[in-house]
py3Dmol code that shows the C-alpha trace and the ligand (Angstrom):
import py3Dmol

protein = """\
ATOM      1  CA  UNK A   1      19.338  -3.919 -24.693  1.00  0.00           C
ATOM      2  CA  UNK A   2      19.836  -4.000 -20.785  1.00  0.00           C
ATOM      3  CA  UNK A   3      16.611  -4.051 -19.113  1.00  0.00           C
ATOM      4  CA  UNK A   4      17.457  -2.912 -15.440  1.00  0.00           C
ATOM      5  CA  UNK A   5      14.804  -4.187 -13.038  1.00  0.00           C
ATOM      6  CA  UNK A   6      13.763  -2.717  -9.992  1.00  0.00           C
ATOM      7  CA  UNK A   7      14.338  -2.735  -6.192  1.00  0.00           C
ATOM      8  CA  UNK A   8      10.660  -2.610  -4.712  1.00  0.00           C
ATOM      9  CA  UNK A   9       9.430  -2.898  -0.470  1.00  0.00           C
ATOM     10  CA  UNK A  10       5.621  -3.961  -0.377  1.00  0.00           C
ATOM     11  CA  UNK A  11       4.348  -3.079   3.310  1.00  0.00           C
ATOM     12  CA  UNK A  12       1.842  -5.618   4.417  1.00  0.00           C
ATOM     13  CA  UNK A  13       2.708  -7.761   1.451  1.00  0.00           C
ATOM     14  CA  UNK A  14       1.784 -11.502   3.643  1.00  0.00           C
ATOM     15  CA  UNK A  15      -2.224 -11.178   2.560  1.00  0.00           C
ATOM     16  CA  UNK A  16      -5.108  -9.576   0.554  1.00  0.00           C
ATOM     17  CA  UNK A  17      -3.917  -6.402  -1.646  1.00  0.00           C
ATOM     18  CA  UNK A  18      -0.493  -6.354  -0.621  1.00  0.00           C
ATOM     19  CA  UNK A  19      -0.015 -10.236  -1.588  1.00  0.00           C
ATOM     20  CA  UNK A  20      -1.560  -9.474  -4.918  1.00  0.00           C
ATOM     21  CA  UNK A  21       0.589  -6.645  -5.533  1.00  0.00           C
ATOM     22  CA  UNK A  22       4.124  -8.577  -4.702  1.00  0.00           C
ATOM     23  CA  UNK A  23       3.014 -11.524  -6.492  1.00  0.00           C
ATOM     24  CA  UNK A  24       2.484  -9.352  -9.635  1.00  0.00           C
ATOM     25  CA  UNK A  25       5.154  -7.104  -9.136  1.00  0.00           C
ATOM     26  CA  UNK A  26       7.867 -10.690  -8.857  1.00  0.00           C
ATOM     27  CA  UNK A  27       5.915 -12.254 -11.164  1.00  0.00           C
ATOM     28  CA  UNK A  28       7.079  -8.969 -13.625  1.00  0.00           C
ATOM     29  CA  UNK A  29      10.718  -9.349 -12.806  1.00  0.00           C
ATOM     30  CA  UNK A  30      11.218  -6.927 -10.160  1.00  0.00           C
ATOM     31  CA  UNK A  31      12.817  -7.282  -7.064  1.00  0.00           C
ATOM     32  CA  UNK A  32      10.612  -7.442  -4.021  1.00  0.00           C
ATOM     33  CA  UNK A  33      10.817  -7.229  -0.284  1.00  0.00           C
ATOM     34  CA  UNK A  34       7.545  -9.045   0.966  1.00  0.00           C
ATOM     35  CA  UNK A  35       7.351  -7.160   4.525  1.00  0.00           C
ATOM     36  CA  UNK A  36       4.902  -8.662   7.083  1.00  0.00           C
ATOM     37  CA  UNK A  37       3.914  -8.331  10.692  1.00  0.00           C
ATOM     38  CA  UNK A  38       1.827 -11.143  12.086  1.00  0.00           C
ATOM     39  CA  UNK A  39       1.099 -13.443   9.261  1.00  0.00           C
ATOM     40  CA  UNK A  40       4.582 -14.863   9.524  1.00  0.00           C
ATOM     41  CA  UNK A  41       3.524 -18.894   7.854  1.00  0.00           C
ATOM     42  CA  UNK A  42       1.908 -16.833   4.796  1.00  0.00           C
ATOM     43  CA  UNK A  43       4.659 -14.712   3.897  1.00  0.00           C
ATOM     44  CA  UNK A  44       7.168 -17.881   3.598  1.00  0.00           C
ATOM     45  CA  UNK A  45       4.772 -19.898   1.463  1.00  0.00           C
ATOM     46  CA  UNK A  46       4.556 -16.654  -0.834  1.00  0.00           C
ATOM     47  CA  UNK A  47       8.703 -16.310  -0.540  1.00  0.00           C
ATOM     48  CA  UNK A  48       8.970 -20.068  -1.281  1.00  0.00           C
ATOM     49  CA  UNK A  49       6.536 -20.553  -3.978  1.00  0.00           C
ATOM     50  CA  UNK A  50       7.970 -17.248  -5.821  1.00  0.00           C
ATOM     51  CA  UNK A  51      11.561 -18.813  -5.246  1.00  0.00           C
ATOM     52  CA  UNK A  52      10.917 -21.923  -6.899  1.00  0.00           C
ATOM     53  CA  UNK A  53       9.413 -19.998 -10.018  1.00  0.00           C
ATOM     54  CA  UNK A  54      12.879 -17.940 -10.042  1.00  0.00           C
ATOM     55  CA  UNK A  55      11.344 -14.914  -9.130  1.00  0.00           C
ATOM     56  CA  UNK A  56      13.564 -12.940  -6.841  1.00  0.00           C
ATOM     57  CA  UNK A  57      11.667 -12.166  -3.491  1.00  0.00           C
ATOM     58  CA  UNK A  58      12.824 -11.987   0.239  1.00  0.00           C
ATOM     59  CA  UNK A  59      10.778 -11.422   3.288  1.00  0.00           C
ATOM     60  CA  UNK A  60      10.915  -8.599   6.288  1.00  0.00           C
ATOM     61  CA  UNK A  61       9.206  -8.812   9.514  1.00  0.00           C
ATOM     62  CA  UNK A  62       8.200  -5.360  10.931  1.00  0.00           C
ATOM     63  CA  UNK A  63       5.898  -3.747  12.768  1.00  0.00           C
ATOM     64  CA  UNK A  64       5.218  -0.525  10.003  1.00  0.00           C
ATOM     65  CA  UNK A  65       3.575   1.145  13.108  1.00  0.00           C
ATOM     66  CA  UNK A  66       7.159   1.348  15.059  1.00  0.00           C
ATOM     67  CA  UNK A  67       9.813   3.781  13.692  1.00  0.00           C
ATOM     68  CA  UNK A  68      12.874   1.371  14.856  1.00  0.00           C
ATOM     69  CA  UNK A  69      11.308  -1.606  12.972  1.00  0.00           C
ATOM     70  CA  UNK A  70      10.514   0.474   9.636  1.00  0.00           C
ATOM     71  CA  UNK A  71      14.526   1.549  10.172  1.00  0.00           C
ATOM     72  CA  UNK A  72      15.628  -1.812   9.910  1.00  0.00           C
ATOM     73  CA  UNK A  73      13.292  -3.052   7.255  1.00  0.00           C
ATOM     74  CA  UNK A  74      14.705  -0.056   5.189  1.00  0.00           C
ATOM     75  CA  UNK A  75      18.196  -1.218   6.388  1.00  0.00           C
ATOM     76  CA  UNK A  76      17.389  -5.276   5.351  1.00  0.00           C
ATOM     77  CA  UNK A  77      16.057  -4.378   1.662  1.00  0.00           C
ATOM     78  CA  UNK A  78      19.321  -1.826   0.590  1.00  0.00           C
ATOM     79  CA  UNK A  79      21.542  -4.756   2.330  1.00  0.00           C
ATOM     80  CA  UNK A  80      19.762  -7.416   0.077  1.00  0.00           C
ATOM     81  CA  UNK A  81      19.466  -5.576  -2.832  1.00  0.00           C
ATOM     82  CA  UNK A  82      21.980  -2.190  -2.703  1.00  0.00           C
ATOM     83  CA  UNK A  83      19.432   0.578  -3.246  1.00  0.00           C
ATOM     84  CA  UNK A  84      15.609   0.611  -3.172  1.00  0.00           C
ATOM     85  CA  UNK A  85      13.706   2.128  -6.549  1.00  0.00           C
ATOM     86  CA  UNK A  86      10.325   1.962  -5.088  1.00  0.00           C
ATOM     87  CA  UNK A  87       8.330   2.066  -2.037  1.00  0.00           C
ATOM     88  CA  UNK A  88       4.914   0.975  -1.596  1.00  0.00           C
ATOM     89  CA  UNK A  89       2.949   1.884   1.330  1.00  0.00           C
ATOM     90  CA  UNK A  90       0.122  -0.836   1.888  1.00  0.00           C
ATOM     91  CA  UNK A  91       0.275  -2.509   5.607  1.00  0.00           C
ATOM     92  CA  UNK A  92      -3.126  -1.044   7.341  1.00  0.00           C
ATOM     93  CA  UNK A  93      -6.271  -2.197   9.413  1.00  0.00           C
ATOM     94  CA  UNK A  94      -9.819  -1.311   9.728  1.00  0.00           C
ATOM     95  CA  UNK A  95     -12.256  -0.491  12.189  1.00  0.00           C
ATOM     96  CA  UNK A  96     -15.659  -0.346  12.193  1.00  0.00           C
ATOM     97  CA  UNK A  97     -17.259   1.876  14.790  1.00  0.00           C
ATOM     98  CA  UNK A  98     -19.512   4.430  15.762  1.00  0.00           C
ATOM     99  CA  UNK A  99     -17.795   7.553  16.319  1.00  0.00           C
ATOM    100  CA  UNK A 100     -19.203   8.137  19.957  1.00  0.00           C
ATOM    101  CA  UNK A 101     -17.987   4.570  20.621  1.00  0.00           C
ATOM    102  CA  UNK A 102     -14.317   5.462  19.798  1.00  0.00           C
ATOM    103  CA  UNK A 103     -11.592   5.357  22.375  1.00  0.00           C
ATOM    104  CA  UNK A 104      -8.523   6.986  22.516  1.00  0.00           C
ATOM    105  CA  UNK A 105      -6.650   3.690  21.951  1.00  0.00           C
ATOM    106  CA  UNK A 106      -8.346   3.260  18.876  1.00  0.00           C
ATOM    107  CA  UNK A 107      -7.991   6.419  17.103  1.00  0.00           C
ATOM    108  CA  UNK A 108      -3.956   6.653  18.122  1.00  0.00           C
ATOM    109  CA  UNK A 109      -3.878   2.342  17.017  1.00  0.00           C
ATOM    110  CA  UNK A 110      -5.283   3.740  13.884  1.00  0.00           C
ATOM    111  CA  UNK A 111      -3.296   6.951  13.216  1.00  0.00           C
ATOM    112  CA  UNK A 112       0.271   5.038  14.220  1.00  0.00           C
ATOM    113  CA  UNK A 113      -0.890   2.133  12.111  1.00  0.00           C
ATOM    114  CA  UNK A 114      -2.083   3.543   9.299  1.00  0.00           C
ATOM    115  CA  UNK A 115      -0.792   6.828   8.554  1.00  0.00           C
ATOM    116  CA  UNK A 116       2.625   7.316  10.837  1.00  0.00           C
ATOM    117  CA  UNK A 117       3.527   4.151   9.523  1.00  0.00           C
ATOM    118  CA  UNK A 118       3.598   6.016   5.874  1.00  0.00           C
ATOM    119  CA  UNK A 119       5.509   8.797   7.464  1.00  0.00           C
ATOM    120  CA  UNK A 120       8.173   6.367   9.001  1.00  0.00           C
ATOM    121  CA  UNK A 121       8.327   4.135   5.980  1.00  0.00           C
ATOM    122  CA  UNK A 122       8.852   7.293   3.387  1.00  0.00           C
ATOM    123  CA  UNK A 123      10.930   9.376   5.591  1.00  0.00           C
ATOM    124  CA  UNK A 124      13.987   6.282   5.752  1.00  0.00           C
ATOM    125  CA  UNK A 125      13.398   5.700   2.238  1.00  0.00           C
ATOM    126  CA  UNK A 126      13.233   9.410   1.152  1.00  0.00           C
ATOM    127  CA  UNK A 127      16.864   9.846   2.206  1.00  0.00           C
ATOM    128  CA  UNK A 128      18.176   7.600   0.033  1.00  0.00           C
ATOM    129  CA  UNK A 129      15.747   8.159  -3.090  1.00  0.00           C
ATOM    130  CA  UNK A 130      16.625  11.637  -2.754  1.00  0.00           C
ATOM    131  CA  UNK A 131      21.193  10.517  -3.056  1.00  0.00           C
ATOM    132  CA  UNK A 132      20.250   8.650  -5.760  1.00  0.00           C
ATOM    133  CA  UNK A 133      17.611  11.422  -7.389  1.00  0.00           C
ATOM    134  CA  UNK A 134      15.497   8.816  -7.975  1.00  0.00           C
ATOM    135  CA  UNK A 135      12.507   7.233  -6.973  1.00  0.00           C
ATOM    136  CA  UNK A 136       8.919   6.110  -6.976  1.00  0.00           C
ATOM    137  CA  UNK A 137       6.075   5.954  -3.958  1.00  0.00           C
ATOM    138  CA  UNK A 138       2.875   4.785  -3.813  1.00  0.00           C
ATOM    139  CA  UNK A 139       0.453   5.105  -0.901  1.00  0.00           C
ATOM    140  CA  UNK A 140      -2.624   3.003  -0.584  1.00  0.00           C
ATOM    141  CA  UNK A 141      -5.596   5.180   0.510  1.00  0.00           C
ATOM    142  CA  UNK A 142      -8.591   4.850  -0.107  1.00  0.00           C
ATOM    143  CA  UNK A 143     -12.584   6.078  -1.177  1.00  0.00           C
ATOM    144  CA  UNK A 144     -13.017   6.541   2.324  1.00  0.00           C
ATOM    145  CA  UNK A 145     -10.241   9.529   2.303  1.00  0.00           C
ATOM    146  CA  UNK A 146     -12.200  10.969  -0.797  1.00  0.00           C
ATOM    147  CA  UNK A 147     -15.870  10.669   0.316  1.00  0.00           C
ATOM    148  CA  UNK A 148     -16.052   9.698   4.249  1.00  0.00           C
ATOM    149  CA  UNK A 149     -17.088   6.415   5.920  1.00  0.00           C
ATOM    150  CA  UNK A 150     -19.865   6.704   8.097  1.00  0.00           C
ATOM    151  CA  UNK A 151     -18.695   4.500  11.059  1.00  0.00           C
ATOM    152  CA  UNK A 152     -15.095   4.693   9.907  1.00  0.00           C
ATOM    153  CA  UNK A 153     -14.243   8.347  11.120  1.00  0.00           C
ATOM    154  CA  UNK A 154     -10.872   7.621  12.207  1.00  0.00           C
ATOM    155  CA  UNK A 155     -10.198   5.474   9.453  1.00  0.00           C
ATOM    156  CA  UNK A 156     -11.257   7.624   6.524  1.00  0.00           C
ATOM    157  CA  UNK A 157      -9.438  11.000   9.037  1.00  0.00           C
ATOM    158  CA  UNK A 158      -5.949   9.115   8.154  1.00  0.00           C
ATOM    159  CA  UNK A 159      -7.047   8.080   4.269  1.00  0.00           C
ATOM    160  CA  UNK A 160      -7.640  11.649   3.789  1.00  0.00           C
ATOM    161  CA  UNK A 161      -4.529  12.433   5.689  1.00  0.00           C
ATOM    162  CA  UNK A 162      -2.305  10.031   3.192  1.00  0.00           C
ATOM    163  CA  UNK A 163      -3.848  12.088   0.223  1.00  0.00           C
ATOM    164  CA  UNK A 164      -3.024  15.167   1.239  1.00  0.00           C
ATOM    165  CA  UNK A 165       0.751  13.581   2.122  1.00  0.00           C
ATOM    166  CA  UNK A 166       0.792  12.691  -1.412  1.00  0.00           C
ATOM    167  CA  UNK A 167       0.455  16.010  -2.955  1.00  0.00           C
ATOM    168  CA  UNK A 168       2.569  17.626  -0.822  1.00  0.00           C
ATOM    169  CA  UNK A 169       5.346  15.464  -0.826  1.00  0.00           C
ATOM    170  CA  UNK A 170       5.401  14.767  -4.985  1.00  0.00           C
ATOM    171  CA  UNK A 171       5.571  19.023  -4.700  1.00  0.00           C
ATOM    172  CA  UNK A 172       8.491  18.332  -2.615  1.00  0.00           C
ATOM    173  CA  UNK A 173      10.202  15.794  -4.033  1.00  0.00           C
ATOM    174  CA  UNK A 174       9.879  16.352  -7.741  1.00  0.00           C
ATOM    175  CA  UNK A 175      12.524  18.152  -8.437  1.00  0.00           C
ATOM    176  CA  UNK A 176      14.515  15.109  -7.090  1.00  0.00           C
ATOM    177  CA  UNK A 177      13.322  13.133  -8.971  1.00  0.00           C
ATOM    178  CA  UNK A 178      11.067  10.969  -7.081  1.00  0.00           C
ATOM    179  CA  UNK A 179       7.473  10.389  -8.068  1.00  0.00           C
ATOM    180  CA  UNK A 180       4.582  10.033  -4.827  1.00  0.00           C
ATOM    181  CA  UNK A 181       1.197   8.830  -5.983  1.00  0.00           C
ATOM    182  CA  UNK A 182      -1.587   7.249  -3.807  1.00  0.00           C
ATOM    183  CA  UNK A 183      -3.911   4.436  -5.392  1.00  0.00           C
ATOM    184  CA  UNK A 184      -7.536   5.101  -3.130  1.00  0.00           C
ATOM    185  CA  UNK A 185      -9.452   1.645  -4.019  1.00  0.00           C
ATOM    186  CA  UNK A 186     -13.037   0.940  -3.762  1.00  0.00           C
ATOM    187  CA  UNK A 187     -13.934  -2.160  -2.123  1.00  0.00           C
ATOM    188  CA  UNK A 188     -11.961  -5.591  -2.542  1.00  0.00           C
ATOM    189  CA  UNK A 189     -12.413  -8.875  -1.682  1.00  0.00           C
ATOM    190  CA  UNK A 190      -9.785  -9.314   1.291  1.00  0.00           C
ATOM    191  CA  UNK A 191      -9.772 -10.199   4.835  1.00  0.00           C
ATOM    192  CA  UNK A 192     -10.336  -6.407   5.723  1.00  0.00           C
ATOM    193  CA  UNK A 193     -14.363  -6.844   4.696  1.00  0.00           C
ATOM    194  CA  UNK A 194     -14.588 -10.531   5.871  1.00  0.00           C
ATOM    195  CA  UNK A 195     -17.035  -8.821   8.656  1.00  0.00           C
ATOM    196  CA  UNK A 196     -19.635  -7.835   5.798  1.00  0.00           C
ATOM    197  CA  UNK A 197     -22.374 -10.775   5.110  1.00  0.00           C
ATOM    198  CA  UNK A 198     -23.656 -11.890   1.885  1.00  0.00           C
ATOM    199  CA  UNK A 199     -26.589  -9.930   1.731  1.00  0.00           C
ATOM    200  CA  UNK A 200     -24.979  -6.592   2.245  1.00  0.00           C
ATOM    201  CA  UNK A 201     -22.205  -7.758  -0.011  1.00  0.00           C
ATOM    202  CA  UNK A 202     -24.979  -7.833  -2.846  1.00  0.00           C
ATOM    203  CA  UNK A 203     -26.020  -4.505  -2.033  1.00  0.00           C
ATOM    204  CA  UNK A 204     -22.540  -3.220  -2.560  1.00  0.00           C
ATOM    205  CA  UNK A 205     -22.074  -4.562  -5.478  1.00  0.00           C
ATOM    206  CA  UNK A 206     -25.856  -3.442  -7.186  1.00  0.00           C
ATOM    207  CA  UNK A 207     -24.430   0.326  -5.938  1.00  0.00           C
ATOM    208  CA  UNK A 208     -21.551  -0.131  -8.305  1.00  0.00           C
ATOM    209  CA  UNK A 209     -21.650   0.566 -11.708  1.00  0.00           C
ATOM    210  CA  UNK A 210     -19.722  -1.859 -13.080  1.00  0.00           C
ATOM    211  CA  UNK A 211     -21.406  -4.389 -11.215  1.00  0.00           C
ATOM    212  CA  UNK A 212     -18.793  -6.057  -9.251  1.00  0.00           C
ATOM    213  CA  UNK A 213     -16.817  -6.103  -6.073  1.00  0.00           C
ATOM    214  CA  UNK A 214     -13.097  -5.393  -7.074  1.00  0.00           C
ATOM    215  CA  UNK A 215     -10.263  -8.070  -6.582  1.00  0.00           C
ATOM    216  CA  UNK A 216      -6.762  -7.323  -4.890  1.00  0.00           C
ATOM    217  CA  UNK A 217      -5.388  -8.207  -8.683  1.00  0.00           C
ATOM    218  CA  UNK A 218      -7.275  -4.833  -9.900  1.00  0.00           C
ATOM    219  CA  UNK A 219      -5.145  -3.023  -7.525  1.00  0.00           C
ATOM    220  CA  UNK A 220      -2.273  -4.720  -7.940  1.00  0.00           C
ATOM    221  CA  UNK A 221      -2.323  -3.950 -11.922  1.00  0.00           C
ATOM    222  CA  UNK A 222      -3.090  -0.244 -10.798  1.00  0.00           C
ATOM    223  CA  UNK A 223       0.373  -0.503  -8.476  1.00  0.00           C
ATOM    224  CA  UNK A 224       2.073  -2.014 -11.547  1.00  0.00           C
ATOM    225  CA  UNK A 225       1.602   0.802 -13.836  1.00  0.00           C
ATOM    226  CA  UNK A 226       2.636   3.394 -10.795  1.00  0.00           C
ATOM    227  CA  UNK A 227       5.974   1.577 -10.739  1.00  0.00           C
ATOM    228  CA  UNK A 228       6.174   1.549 -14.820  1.00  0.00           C
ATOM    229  CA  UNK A 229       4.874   5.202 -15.748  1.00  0.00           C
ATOM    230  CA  UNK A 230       7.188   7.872 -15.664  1.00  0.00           C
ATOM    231  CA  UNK A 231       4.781  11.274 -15.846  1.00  0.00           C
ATOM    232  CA  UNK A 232       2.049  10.933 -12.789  1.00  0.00           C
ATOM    233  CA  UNK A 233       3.303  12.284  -9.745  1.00  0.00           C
ATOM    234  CA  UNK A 234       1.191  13.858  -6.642  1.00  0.00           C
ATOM    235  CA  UNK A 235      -1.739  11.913  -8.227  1.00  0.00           C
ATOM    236  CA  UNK A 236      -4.671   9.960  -6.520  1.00  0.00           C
ATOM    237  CA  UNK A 237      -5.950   7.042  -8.867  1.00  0.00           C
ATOM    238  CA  UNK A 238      -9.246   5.495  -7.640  1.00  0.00           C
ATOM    239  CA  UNK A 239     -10.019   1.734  -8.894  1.00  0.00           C
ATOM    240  CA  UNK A 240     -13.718   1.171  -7.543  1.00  0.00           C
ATOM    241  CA  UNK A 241     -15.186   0.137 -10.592  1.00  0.00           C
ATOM    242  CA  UNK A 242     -17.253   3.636 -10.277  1.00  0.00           C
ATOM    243  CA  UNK A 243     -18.307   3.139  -7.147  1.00  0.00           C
ATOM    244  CA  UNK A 244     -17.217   6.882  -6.217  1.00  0.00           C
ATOM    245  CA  UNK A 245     -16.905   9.174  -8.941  1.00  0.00           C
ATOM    246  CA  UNK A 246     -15.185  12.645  -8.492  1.00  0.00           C
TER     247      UNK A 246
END
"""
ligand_1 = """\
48
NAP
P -5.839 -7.200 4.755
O -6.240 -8.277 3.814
O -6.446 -7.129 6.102
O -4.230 -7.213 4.868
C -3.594 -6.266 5.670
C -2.102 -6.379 5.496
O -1.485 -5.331 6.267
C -1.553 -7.716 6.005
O -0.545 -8.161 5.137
C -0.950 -7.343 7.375
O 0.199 -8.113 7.708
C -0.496 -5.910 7.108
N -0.352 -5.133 8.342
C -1.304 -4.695 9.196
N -0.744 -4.046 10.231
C 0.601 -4.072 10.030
C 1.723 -3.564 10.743
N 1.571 -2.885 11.907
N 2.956 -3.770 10.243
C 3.131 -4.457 9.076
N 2.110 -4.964 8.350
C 0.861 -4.777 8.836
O -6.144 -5.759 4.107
P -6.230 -5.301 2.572
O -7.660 -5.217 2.222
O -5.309 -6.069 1.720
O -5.706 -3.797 2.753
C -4.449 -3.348 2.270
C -4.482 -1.835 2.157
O -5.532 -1.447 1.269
C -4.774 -1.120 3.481
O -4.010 0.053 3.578
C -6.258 -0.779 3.364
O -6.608 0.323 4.155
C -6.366 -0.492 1.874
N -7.722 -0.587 1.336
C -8.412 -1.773 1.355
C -9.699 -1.800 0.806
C -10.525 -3.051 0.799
O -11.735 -2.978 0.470
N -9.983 -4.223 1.114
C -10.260 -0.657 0.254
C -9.528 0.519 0.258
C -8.254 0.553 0.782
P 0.197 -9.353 8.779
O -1.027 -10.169 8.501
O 1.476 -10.036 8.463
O 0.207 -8.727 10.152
"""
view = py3Dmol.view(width=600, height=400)
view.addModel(protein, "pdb")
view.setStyle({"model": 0}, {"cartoon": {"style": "trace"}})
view.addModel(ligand_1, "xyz")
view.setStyle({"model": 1}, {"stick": {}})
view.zoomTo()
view.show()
């Protein structure tokens, strides 16, 4: 039996969940495009460690917020690998703020990185899922679009916004054949709550049922089974360990 692997583009792959999904995702036998922005040292140790195992990885640097740069990344992965089978939207920041504080620059910084990145990103892959009636994407949201963030209006505004892209578009696109989920984790350890001390950590943590703070791996897994299953489409899966319950 032929098992035919896939072609898959991780945004924001260099660090934290998006490292953690690429690594498992290689690690599986898939094909990966590690894209990254900034963290240009990290994503070749990743590329050259995965290399050496024989995994089949290349790196992409782009700016997700910038249409051009989401064009050529598209353009890079089908060159390197002749189609793309999945697409998962992960690059994003945070910002935590008090919603009188906000400026303009950071609620359009948020909205272009966050959530017109997705529309970039899916729109230059969409065209050719939708030639080859096939294909699979998955957004990462998060509890904040389900619930709110108090100090993290903008950010949970384009969460919400990515869940409601996800519906609508797996409407759209099932009939060609192309599946659109969004994974909405609780917290993880990654750089993106480095700003939280120990003490308020703890508190987290007692707030969650299951006791602990989550671990890029438990989203990665989640991403995993997205890219395997063949039935869930326009879906919003929430690992957070029952943090938020809905
Ligand atoms: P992180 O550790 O801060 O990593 C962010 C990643 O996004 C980095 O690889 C970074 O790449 C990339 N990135 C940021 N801006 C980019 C841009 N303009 N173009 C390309 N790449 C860009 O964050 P994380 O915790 O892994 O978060 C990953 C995703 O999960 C985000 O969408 C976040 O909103 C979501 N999420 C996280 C949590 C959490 O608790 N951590 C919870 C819910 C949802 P460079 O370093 O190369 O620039």
């Amino acid at each position: 039996m032929i098992i035919m692997s896939k072609n898959i583009i991780v945004t924001g792959g260099s660090r934290g969940i998006g490292e953690a999904i690429v690594r498992m995702l290689a690690e599986s036998g898939y094909n990966v495009i590690l894209n990254y922005n900034k963290s240009e040292d990290l994503a070749n140790n990743i590329k050259e460690e995965l290399k050496n195992k024989g995994y089949n990885i290349e790196i992409f640097k782009a700016d997700v917020s910038k249409r051009e740069e989401c064009k050529k990344l598209v353009d890079y992965s089908i060159e390197k690998f002749g189609n793309i089978d999945v697409l998962i939207n992960n690059a994003g920041i945070s910002q935590i703020k008090m919603f009188t504080d906000l400026t303009d620059d950071d609620w359009n910084n948020m909205i272009q990185t966050n959530l017109n990145s997705v529309f970039y990103m899916t729109q230059e892959v969409a065209h050719h899922m939708i030639k080859q009636h096939n294909g699979n994407i998955i957004n990462i949201s998060s509890v904040w679009g389900l619930v709110g963030g108090s100090c993290e209006v903008h950010y949970s505004t384009v969460k919400a916004a990515i869940n409601g892209f996800t519906k609508a578009l797996a409407k759209e696109l099932g009939p060609s054949n192309i599946k659109v989920n969004a994974i909405a984790p609780g917290i993880i350890n990654t750089d993106m709550n480095k700003e939280i001390d120990k003490e308020d950590m703890e508190n987290l943590k007692n707030e969650i049922p299951l006791g602990k703070i989550g671990q890029p791996t438990d989203i990665a897994r989640c991403a995993k089974w997205l890219v395997e299953d063949e039935f869930t489409t326009g879906q919003i899966i929430s690992p957070n360990g029952g943090w938020v319950i809905i």
